[in-house]
PDB file of N, CA, C and O in Angstrom:
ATOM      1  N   UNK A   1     165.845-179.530 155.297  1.00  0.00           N
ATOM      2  CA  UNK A   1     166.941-180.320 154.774  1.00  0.00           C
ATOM      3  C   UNK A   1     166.662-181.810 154.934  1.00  0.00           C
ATOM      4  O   UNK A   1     166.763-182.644 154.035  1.00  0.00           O
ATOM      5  N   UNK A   2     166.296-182.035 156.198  1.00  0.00           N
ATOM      6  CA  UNK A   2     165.611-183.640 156.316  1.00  0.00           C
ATOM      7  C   UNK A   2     164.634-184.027 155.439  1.00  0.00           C
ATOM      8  O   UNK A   2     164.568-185.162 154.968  1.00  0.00           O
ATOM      9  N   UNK A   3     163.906-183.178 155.209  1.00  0.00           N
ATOM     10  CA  UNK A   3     162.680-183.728 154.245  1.00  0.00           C
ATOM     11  C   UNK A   3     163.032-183.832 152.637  1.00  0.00           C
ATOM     12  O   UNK A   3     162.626-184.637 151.798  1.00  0.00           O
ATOM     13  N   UNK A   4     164.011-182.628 152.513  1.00  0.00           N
ATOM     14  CA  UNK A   4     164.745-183.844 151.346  1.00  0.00           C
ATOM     15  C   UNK A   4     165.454-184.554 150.942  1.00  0.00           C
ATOM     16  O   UNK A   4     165.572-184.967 149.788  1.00  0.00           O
ATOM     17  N   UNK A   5     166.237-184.877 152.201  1.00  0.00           N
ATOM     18  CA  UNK A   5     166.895-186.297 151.892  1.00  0.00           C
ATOM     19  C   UNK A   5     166.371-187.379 152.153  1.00  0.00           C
ATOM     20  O   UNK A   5     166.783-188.496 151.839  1.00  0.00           O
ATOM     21  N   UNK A   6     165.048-186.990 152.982  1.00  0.00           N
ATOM     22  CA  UNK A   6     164.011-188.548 153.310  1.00  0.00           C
ATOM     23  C   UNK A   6     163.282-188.595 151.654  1.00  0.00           C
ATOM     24  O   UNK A   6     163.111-189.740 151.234  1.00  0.00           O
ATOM     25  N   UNK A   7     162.846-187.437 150.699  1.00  0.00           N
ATOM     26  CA  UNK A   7     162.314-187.687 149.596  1.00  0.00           C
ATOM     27  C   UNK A   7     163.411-187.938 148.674  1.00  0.00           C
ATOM     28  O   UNK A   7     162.973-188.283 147.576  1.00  0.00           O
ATOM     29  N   UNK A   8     164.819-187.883 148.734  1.00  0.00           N
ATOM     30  CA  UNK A   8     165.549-188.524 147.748  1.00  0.00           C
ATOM     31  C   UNK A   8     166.118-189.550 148.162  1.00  0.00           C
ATOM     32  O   UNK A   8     166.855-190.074 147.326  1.00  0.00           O
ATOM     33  N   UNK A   9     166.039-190.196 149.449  1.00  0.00           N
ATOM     34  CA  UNK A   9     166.085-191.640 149.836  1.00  0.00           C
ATOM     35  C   UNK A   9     164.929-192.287 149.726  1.00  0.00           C
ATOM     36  O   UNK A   9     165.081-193.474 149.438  1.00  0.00           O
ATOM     37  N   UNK A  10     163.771-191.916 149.857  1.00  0.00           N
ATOM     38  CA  UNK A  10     162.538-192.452 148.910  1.00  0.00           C
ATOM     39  C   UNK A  10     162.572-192.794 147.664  1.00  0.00           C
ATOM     40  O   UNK A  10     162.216-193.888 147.227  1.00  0.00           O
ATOM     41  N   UNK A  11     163.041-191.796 146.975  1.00  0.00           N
ATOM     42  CA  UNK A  11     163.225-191.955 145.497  1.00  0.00           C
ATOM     43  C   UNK A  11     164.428-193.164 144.994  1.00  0.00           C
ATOM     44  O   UNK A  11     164.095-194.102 144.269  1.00  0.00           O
ATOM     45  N   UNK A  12     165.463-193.034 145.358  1.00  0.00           N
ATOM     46  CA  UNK A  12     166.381-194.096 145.207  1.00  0.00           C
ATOM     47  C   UNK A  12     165.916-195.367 145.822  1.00  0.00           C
ATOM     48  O   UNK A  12     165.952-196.446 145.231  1.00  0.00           O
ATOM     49  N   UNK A  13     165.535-195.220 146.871  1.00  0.00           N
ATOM     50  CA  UNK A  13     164.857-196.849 147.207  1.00  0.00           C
ATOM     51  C   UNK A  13     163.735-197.209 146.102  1.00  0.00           C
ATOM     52  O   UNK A  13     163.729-198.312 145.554  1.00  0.00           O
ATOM     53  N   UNK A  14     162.752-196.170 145.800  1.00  0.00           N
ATOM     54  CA  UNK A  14     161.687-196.526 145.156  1.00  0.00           C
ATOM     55  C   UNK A  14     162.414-197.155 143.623  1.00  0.00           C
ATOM     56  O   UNK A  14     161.909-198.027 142.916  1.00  0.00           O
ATOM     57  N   UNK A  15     163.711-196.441 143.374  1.00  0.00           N
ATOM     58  CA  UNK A  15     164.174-196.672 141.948  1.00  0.00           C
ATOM     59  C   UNK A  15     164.861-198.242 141.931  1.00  0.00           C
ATOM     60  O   UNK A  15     164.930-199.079 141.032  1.00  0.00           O
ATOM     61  N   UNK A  16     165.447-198.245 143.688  1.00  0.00           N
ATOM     62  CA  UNK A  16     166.127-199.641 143.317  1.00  0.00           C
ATOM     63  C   UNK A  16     165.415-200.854 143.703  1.00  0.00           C
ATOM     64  O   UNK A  16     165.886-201.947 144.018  1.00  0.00           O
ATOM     65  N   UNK A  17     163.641-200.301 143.590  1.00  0.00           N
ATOM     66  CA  UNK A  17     162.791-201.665 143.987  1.00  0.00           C
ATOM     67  C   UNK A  17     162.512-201.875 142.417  1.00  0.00           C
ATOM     68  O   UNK A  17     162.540-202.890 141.720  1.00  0.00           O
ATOM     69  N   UNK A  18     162.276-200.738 142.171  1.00  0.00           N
ATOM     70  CA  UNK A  18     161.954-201.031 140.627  1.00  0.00           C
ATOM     71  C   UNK A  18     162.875-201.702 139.654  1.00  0.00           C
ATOM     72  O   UNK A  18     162.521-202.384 138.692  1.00  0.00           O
ATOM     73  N   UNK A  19     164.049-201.436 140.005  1.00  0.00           N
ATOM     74  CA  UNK A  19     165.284-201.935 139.188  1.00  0.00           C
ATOM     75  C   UNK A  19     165.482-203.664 139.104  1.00  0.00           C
ATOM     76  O   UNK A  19     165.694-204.356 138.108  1.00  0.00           O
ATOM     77  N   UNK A  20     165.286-204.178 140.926  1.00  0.00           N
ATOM     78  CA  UNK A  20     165.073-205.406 141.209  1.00  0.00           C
ATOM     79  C   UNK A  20     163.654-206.302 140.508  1.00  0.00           C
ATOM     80  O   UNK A  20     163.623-207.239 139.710  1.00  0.00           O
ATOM     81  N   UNK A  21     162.762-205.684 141.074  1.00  0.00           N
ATOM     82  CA  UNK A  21     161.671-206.031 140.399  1.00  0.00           C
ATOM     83  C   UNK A  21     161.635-206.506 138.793  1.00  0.00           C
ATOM     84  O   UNK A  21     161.109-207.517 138.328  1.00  0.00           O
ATOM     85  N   UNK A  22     162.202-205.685 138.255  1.00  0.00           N
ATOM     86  CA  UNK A  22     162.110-205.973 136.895  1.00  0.00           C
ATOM     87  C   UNK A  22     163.727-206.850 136.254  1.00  0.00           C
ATOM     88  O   UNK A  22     164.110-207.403 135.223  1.00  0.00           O
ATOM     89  N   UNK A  23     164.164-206.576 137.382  1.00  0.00           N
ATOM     90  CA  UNK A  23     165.265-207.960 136.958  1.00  0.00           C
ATOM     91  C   UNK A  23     164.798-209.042 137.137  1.00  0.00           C
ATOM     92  O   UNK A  23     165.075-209.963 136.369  1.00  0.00           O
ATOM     93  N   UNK A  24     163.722-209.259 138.514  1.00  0.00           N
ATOM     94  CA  UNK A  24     163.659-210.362 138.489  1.00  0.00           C
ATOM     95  C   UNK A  24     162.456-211.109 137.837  1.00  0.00           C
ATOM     96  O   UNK A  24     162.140-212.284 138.024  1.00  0.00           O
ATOM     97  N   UNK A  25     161.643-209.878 136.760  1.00  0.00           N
ATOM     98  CA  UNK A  25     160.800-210.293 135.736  1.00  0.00           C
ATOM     99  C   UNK A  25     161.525-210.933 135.051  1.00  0.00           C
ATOM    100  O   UNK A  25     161.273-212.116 134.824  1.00  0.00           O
ATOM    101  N   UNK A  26     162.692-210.268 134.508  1.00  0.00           N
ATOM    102  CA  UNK A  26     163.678-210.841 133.383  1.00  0.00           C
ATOM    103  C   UNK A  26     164.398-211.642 133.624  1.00  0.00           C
ATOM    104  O   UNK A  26     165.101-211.996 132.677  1.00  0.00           O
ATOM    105  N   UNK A  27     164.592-212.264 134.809  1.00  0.00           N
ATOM    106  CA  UNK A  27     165.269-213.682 135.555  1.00  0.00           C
ATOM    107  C   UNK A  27     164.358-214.632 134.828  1.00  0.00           C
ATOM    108  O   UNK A  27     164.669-215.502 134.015  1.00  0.00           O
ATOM    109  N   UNK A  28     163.137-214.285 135.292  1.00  0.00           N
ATOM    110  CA  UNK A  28     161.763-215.154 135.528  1.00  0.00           C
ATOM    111  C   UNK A  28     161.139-215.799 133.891  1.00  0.00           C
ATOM    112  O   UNK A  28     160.446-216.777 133.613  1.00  0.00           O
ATOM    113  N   UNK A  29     161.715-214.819 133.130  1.00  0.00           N
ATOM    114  CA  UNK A  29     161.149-214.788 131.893  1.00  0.00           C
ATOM    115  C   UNK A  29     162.607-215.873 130.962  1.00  0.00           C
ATOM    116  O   UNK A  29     162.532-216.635 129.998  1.00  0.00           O
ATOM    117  N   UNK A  30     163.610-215.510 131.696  1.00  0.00           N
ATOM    118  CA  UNK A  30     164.518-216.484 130.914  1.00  0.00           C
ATOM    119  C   UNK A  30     164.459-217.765 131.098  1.00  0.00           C
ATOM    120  O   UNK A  30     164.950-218.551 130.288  1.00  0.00           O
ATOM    121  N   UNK A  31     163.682-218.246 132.490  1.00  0.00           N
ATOM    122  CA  UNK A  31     163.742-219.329 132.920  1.00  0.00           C
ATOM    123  C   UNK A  31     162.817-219.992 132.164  1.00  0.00           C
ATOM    124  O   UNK A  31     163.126-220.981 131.501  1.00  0.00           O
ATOM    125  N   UNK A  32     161.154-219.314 132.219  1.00  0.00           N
ATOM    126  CA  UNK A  32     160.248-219.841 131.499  1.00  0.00           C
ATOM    127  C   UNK A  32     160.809-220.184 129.751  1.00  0.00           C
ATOM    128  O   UNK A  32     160.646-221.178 129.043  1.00  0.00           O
ATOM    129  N   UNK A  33     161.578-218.746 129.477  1.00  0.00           N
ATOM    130  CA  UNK A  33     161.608-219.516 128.027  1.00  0.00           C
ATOM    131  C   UNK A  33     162.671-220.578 128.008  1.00  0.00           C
ATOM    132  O   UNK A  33     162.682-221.186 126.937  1.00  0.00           O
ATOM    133  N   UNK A  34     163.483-220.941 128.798  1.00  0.00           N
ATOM    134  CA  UNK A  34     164.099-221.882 128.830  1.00  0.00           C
ATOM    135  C   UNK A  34     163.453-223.339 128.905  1.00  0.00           C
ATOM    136  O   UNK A  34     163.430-224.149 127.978  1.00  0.00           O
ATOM    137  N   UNK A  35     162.886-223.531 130.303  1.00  0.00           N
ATOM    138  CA  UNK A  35     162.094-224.149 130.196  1.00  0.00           C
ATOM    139  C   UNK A  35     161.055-224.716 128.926  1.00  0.00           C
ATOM    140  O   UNK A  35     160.729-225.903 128.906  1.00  0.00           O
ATOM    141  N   UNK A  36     160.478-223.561 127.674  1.00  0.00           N
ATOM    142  CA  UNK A  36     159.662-223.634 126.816  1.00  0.00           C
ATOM    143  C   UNK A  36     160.811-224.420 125.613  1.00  0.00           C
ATOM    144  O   UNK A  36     160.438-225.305 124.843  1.00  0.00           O
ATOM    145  N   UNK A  37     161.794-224.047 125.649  1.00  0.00           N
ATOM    146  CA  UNK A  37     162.825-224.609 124.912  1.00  0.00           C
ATOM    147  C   UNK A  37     163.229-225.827 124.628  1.00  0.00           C
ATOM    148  O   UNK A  37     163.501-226.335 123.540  1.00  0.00           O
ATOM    149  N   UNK A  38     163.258-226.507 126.329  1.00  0.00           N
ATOM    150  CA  UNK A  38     163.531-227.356 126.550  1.00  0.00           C
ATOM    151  C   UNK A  38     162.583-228.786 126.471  1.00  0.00           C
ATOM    152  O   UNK A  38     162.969-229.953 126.399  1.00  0.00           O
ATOM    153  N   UNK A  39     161.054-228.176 126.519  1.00  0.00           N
ATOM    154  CA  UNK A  39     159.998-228.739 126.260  1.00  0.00           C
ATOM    155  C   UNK A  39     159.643-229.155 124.851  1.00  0.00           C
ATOM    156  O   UNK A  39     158.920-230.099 124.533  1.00  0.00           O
ATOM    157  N   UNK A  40     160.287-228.275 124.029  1.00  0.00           N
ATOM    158  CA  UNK A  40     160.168-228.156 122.604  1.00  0.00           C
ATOM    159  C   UNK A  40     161.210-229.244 121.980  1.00  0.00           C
ATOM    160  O   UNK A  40     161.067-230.081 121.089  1.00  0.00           O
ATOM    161  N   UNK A  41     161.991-228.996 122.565  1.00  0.00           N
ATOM    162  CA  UNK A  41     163.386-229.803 122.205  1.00  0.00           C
ATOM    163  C   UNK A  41     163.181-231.207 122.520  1.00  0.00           C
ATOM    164  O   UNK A  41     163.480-232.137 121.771  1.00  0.00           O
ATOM    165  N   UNK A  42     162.535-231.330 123.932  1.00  0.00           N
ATOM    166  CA  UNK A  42     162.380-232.904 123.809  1.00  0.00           C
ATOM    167  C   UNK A  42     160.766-233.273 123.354  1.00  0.00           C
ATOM    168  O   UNK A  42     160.272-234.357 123.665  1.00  0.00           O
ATOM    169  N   UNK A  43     160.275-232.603 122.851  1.00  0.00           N
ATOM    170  CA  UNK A  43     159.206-233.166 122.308  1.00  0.00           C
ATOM    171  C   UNK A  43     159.825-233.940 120.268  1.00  0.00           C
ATOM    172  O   UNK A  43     159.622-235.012 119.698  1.00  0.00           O
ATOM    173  N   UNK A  44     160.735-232.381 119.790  1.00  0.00           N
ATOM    174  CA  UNK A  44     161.261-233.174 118.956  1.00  0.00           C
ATOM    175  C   UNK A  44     162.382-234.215 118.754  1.00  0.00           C
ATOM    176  O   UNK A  44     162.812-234.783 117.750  1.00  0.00           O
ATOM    177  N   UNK A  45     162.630-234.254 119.769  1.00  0.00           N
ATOM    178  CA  UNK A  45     163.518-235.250 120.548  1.00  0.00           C
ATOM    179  C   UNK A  45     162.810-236.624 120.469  1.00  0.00           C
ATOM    180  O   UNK A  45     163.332-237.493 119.770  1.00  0.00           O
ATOM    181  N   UNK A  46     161.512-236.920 121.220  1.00  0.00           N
ATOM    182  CA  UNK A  46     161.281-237.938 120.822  1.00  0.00           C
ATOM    183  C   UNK A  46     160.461-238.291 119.748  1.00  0.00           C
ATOM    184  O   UNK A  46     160.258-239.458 119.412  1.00  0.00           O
ATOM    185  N   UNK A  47     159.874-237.077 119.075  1.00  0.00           N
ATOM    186  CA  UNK A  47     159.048-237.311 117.541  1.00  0.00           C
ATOM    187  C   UNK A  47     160.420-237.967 116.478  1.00  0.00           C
ATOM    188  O   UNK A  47     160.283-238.849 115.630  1.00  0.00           O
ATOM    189  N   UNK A  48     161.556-237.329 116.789  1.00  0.00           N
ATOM    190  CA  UNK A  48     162.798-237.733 116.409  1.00  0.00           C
ATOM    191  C   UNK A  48     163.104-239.331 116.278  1.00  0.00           C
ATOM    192  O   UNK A  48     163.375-239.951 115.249  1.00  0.00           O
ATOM    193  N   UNK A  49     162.998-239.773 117.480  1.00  0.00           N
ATOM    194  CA  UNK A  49     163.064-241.254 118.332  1.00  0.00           C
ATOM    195  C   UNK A  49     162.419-241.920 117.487  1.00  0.00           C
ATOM    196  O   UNK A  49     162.808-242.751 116.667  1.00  0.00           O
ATOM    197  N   UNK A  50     161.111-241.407 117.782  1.00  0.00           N
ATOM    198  CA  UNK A  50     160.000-242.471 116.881  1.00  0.00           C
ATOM    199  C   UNK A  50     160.274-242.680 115.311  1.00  0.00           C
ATOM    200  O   UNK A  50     160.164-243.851 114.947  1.00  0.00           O
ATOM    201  N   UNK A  51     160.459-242.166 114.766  1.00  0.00           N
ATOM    202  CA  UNK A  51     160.400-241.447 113.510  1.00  0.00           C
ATOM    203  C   UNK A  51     161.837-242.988 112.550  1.00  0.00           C
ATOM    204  O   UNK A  51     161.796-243.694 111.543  1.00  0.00           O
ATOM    205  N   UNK A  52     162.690-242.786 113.522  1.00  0.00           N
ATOM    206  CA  UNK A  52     163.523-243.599 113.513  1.00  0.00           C
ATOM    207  C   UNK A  52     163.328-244.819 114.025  1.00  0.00           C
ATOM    208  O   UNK A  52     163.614-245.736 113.255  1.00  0.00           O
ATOM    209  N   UNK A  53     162.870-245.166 115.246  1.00  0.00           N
ATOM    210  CA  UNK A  53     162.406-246.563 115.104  1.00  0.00           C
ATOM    211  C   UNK A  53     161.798-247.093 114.719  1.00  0.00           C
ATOM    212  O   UNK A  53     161.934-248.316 114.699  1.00  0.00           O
ATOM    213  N   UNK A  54     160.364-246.215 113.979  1.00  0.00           N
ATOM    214  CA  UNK A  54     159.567-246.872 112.259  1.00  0.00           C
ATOM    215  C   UNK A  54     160.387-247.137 112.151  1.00  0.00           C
ATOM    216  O   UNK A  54     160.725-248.216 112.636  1.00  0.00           O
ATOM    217  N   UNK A  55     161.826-245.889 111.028  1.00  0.00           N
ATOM    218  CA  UNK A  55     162.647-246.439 109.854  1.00  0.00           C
ATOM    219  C   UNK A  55     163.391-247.905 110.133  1.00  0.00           C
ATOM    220  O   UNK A  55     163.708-248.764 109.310  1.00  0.00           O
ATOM    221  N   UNK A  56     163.572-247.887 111.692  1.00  0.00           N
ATOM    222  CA  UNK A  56     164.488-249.482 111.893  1.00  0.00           C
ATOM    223  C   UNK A  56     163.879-250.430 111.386  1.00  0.00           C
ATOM    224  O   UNK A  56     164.249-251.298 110.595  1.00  0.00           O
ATOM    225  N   UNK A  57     162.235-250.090 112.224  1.00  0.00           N
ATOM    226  CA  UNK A  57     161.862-251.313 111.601  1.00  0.00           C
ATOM    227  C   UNK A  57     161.116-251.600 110.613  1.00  0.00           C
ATOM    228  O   UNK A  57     160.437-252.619 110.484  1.00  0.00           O
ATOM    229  N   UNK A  58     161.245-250.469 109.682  1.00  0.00           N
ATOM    230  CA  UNK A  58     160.220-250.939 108.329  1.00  0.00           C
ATOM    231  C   UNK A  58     161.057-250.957 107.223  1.00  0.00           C
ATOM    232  O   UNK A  58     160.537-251.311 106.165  1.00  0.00           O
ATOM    233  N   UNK A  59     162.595-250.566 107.220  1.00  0.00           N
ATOM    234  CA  UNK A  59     163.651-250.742 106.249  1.00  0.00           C
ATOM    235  C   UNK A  59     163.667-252.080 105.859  1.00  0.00           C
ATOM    236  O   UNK A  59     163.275-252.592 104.810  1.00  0.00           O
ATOM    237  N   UNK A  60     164.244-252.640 106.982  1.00  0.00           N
ATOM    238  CA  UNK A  60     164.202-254.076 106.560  1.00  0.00           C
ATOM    239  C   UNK A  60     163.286-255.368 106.343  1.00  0.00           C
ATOM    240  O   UNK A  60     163.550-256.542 106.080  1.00  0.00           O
ATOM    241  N   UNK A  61     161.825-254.502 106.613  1.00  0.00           N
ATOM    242  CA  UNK A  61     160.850-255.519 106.498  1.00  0.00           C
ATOM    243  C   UNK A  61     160.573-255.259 104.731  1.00  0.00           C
ATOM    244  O   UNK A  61     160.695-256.083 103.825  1.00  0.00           O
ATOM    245  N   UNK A  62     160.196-253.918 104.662  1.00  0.00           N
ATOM    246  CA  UNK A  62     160.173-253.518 102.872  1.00  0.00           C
ATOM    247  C   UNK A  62     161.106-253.752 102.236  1.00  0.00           C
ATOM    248  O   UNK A  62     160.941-253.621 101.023  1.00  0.00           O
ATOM    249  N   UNK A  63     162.282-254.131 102.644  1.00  0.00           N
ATOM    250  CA  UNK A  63     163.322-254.502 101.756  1.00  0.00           C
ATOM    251  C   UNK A  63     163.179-256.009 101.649  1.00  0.00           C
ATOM    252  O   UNK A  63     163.330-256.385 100.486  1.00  0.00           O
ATOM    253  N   UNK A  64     162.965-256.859 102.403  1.00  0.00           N
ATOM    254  CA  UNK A  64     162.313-258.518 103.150  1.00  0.00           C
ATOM    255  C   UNK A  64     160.999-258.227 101.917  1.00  0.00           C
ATOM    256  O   UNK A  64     161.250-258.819 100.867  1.00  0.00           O
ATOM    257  N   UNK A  65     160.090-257.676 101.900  1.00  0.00           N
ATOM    258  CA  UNK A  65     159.063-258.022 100.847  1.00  0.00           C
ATOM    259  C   UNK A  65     159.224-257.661  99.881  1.00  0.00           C
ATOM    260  O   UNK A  65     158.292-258.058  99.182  1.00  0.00           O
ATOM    261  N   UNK A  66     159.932-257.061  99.301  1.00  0.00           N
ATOM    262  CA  UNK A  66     160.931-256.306  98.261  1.00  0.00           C
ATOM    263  C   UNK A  66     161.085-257.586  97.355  1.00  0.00           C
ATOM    264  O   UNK A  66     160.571-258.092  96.357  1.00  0.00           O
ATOM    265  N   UNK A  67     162.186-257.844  98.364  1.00  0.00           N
ATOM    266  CA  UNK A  67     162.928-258.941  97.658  1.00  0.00           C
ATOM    267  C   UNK A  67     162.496-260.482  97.538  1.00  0.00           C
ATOM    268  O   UNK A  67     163.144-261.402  97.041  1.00  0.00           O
ATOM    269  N   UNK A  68     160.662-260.525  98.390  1.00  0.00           N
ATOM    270  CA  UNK A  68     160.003-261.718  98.383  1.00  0.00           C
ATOM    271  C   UNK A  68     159.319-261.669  97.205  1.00  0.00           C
ATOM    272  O   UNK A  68     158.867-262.712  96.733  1.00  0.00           O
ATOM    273  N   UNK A  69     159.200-260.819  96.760  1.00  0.00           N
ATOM    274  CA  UNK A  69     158.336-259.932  95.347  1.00  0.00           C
ATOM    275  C   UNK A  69     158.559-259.956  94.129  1.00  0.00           C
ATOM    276  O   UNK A  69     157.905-260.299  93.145  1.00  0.00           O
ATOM    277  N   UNK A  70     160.306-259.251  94.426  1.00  0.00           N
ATOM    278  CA  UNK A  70     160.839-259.030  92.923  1.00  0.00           C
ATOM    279  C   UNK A  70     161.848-259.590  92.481  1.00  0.00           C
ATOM    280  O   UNK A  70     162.110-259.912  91.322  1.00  0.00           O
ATOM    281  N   UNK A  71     162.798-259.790  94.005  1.00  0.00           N
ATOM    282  CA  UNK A  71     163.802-260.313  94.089  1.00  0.00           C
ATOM    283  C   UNK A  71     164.249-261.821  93.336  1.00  0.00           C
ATOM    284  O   UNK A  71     165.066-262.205  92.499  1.00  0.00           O
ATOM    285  N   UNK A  72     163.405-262.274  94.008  1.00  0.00           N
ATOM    286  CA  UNK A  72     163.478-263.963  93.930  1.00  0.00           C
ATOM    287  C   UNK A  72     163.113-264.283  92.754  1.00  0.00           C
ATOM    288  O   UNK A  72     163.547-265.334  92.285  1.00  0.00           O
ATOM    289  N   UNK A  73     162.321-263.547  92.069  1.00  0.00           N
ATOM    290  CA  UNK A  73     162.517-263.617  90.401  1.00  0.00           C
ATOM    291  C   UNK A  73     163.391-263.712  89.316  1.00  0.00           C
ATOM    292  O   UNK A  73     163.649-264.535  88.438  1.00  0.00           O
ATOM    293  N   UNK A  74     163.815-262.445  89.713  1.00  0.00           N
ATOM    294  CA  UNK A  74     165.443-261.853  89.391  1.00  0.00           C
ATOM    295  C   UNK A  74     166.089-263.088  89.822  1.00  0.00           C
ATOM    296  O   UNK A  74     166.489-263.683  88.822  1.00  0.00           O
ATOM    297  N   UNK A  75     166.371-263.752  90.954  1.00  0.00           N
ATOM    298  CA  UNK A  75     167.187-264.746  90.782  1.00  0.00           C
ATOM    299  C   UNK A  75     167.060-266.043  89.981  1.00  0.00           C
ATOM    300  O   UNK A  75     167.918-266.741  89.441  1.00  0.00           O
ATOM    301  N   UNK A  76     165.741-266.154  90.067  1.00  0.00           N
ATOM    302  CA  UNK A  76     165.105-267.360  89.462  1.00  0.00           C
ATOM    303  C   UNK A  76     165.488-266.774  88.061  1.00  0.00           C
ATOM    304  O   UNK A  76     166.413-267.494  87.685  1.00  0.00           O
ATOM    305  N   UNK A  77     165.319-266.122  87.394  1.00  0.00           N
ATOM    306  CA  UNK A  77     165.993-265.860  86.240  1.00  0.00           C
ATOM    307  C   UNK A  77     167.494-266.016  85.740  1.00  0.00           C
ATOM    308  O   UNK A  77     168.030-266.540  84.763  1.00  0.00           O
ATOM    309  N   UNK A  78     167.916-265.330  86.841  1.00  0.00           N
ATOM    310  CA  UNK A  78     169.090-265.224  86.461  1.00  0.00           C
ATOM    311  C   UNK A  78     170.120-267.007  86.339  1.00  0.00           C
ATOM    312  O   UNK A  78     170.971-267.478  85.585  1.00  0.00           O
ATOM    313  N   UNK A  79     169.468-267.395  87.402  1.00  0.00           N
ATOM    314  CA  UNK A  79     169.881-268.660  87.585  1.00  0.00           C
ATOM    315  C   UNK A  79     169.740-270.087  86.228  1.00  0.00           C
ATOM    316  O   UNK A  79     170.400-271.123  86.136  1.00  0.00           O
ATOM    317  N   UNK A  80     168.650-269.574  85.378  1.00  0.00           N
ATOM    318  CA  UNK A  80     168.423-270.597  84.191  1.00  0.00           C
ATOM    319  C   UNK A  80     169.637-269.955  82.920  1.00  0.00           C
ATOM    320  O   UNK A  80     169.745-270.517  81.830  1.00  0.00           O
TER     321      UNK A  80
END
């Protein structure tokens, strides 16, 4: 009778190492992809950044030679 409740307390321990174990694969695995997420996110985060501080500063310089170009024509025209 002892020997099988020491092999089905074996078995349940053995089941609830396994149970832990693999939770805490799946702990482990949410973290990493979190982590991978979060890496991703601020990478386009600052490709984002950049992307936009070109546009700041080349809007108004191409619009500045734009209008050194074509502009000032147009006025010079318009003005006679």
């Amino acid at each position: 009778m002892t020997l099988v409740l020491a092999a089905t307390l074996a078995a349940t321990l053995a089941g609830l190492a396994k149970t832990l174990l693999l939770t805490l694969i799946a702990v482990l695995n949410g973290i990493l992809a979190l982590l991978a997420a979060l890496a991703t996110w601020k990478t386009y985060l600052a490709l984002g950044t950049k992307v936009l501080l070109i546009a700041l500063f080349c809007v108004p310089i191409v619009g500045l030679l734009v209008f050194l170009v074509w502009g000032q024509r147009v006025v010079r025209d318009n003005q006679r």
